[in-house]
N, C-alpha and C positions, 0 to 999 in steps of 0.2 A: 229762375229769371230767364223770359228768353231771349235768347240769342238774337240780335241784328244781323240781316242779309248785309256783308261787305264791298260783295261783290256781284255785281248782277249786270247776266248776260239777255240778251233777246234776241231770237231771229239775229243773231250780226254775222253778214256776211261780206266778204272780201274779195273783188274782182279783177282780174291784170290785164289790158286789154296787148294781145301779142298779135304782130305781125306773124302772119303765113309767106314764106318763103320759097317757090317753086325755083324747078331747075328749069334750065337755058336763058341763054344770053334774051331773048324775045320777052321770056316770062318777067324777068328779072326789071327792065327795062320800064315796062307795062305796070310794075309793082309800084316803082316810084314813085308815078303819077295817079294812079287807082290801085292802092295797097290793100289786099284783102288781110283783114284781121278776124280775130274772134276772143272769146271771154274765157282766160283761164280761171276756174273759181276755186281760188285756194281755201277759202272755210263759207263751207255754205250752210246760214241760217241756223247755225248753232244758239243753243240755250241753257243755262246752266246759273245755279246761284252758289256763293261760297257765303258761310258764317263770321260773323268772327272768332278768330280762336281754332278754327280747326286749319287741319294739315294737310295738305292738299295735293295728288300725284297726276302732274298733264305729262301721258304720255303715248307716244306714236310712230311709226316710222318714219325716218326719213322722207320728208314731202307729205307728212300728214294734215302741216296746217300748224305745226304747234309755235313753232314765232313767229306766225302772221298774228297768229292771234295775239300771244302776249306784246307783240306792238302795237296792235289795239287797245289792249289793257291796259298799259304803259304810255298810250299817248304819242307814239310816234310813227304812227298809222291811223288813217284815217275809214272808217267803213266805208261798204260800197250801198250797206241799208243795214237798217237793224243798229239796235243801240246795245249800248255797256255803262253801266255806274262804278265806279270803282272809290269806296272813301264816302261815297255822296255826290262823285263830280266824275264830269263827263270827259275824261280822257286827253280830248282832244282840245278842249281848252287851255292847256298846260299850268293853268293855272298854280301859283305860288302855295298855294295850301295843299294842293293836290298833289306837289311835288313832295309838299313835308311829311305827307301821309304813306309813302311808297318808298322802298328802296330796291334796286335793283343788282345783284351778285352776277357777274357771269364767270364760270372756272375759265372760261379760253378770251379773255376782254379784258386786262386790267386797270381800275381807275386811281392805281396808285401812281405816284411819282417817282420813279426809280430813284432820282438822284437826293429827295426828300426824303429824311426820318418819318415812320408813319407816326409819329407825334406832330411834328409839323403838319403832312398832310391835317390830320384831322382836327387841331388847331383854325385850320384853313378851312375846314368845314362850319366849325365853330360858328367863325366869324358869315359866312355865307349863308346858313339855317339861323343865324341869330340867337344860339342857342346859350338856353342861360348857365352862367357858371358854374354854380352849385349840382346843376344838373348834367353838364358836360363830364364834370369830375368823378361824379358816381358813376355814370353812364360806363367811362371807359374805366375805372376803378375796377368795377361787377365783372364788366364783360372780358377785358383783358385777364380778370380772374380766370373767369367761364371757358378762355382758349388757351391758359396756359402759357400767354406771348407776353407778361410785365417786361420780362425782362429783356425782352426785342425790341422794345417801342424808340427806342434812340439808335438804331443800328439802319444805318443807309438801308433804303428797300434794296436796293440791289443787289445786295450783300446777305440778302434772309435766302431761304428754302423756297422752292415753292410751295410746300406743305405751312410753313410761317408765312408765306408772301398773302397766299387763303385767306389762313386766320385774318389776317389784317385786312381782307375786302372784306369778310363779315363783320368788325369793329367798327370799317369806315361805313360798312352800311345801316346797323343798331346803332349808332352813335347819333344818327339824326331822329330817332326816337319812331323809327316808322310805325305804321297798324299794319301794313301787307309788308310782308318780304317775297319778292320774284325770284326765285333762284334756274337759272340755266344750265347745268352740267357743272352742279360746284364741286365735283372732286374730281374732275376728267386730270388726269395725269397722275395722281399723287400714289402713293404709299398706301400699303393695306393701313396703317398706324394714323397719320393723318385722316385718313376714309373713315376711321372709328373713331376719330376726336370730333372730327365736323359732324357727325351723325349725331352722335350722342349732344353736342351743344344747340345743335338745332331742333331736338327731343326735347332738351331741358330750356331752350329760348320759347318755345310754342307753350308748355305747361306751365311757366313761372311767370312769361310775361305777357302772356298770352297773346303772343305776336302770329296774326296770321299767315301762313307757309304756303306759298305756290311752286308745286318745285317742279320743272320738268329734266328727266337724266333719263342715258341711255343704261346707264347703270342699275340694274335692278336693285340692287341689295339698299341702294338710298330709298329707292319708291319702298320695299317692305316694312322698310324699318322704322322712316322714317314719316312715312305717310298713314292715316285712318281710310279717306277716302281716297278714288281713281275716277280721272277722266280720261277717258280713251280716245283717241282720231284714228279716222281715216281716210284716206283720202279727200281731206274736207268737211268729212261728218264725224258730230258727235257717236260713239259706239256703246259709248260706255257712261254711265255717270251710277256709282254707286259705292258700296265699303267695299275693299279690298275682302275681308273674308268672305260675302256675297260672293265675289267674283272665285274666289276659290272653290267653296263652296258648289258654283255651277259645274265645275268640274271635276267633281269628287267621289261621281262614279266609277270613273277610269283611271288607268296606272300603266305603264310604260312597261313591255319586256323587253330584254334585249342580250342577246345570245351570240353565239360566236359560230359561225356555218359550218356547218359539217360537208363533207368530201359529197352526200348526196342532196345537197340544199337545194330546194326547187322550187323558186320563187311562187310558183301556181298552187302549190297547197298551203300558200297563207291564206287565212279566211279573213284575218284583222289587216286594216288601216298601216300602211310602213312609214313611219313617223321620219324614220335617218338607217340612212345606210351605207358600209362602204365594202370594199374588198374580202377582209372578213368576217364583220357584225354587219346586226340587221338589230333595229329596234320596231319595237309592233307596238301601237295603242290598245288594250284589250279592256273589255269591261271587270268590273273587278269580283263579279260572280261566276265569270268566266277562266280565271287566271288557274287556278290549279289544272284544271281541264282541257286546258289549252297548252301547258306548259308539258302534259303528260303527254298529251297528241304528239306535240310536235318532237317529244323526244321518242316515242315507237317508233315515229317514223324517221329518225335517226336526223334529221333537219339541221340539228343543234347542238350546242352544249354549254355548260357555263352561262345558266340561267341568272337573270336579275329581275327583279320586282322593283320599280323605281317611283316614287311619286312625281305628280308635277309639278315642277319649279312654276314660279310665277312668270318666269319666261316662256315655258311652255302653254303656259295659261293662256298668256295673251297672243300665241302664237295660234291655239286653237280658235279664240275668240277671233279672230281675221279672219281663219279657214271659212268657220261658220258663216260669219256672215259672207264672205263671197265665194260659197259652194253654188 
C-alpha cells in the first residue's frame, strides 16, 4: 500500500524585513524619517515532503531556520512565498480540523495547568476536541499505560516531576488523537531514565499507531534513536534530506585519532585535518586506510602517546557535513 505525502513542503520561504542602525546622533535622526532596511531570510525556498507513518529528525544550529519553519507548519507564521500542506490544509488557515490533525510538545513551554489534575486538564481537552467518550477513555487508558503515569493522573501538576510533568504533555498531546506530532526539545532537562522512557514511547507511538513524528532536539541520542530520516538546515537552507544511515554512511571512510602530546609535539608535521585540541591532546581526522600508518608515523616521531581510534558520533557527522558544505 502506498503511503500518502502528509506533509508537503515547496520553495517556502520566510523573510524579516530589519531595520539598519548606524552610529551618530545625525545618522540616527535621518533613520527616523528615511529608515534603511533590508531582508533577513531566515528559511529560503526549502522543499521537502514527509509520509505518513515515518519519523522524522529537523535539525540545525542555532539560527538555522528550524522554528521559523515549524511555525509555518504549525500555522503560526505566515510565508514570505512558497507553500506547505500539512494533514491536507494549508497552515495558515487555522482551521478547526487542521487543529485536530496536529499536536504540538515543546520540552521548555508547558500547556499544562499547574494548579489542575492532568485528568482535569485533559477532561478539558475532551470537551474542546469534542472528543467522543469511548474513545477518550482508551485513548488515555493505552497511553497512560504506554508512560507509566496511571497512577499521576489525580496529583496536582505542580506537584509531579518534571520527567512525570513530560509524560503528561505527551498524554495531553495523543489524547487529541493527532496524525503529526511536532515535538521541540522534548527531553531538554530531564534524567538519563525519563530520556529513555520518552524515546522508547515515542518508538513504540510511531509503530503501533502510526502517528507521524516531527522531532527537532539538540540532543543527539533522541534524533538516532528515535528517528529513520534527517532534515538538516542551515543557515536557511535545506542541507540535508535523507536516512540517517545514508548520512553515516557518507562518512564512513574516516575515523578520529586522538593522542596525548608528547614533550617534542610539532604541530607542522601533522599531515591530517585537527578536528579538537587542547593543552595536552590533539584529535586528527585520518582516512581509515590511512590509520595504522599514521599512527606508526607519528609515534617514530615521538609526537605522541596513548593512541585512540574513535568512530563518528553522529554529532561529528553533522559537524563535518557543515564543514563541507562551507569549505
Amino acid at each position: 500500500m502506498k503511503r500518502q505525502q502528509i506533509i508537503q513542503v515547496q520553495d517556502l520561504t520566510k523573510k524579516y524585513l530589519i531595520n539598519l542602525h548606524e552610529n551618530g546622533i545625525g545618522q540616527r535622526i535621518k533613520n527616523l524619517f528615511h529608515p534603511k532596511v533590508k531582508d533577513l531570510i531566515a528559511v529560503n525556498s526549502i522543499s521537502f515532503s514527509v509520509y505518513e507513518g515515518e519519523s522524522v529528525g529537523f535539525i540545525g544550529q542555532n539560527g538555522a531556520g528550524k522554528t521559523t519553519t515549524i511555525k509555518m507548519l504549525t500555522g503560526t507564521l505566515y510565508p514570505s512565498s512558497g507553500y506547505c500542506r500539512v494533514s491536507g490544509f494549508n497552515p495558515s488557515d487555522q482551521s478547526n480540523d487542521f487543529k485536530r490533525s496536529i499536536a504540538v510538545v515543546m520540552g521548555n513551554k508547558s500547556q499544562l495547568f499547574p494548579d489542575l489534575t492532568p485528568r482535569d486538564y485533559l477532561n478539558l481537552l475532551k470537551v474542546i476536541y469534542e472528543i467522543d467518550d469511548s474513545v477518550f477513555d482508551k485513548t488515555l487508558t493505552r497511553v497512560s499505560h504506554m508512560l507509566n503515569i496511571e497512577d499521576k493522573l489525580d496529583i496536582q501538576t505542580r506537584k509531579l516531576s518534571l520527567g512525570e510533568r513530560m509524560k503528561m504533555e505527551f498524554l495531553a498531546g495523543i489524547i487529541i488523537q493527532p496524525k503529526i506530532l511536532f515535538l521541540d526539545e522534548p527531553t531538554i532537562g530531564l534524567d538519563v531514565i525519563s530520556k529513555r522512557d520518552i524515546r522508547n514511547f515515542l518508538i513504540d507511538l510511531n509503530k503501533q499507531e502510526n502517528i507521524t513524528i516531527f522531532l527537532t532536539s539538540h540532543d543527539m541520542e533522541d534524533i538516532i534513536t528515535v528517528c529513520d530520516r534527517l532534515l538538516i538546515m542551515d543557515k536557511g537552507d535545506l542541507i540535508w534530506n535523507g536516512s540517517t544511515q545514508e548520512l553515516i554512511n557518507k562518512f564512513k571512510g574516516v575515523k578520529y585519532i586522538s593522542f596525548t602530546k608528547e614533550e617534542l609535539f610539532d604541530k607542522k608535521k601533522l599531515i591530517y585535518e585537527i578536528v579538537k585540541e587542547t593543552d595536552t591532546t590533539i584529535t586528527i581526522k585520518v582516512p581509515n586506510n590511512k590509520l595504522e600508518s599514521e599512527i606508526t608515523r607519528l609515534s617514530k616521531e615521538r609526537q605522541g602517546t596513548n593512541y585512540k581510534i574513535n568512530e563518528l558520533k553522529i554529532e561529528d557527522i553533522i559537524i563535518e557535513l557543515l564543514k563541507e558544505r562551507n569549505a
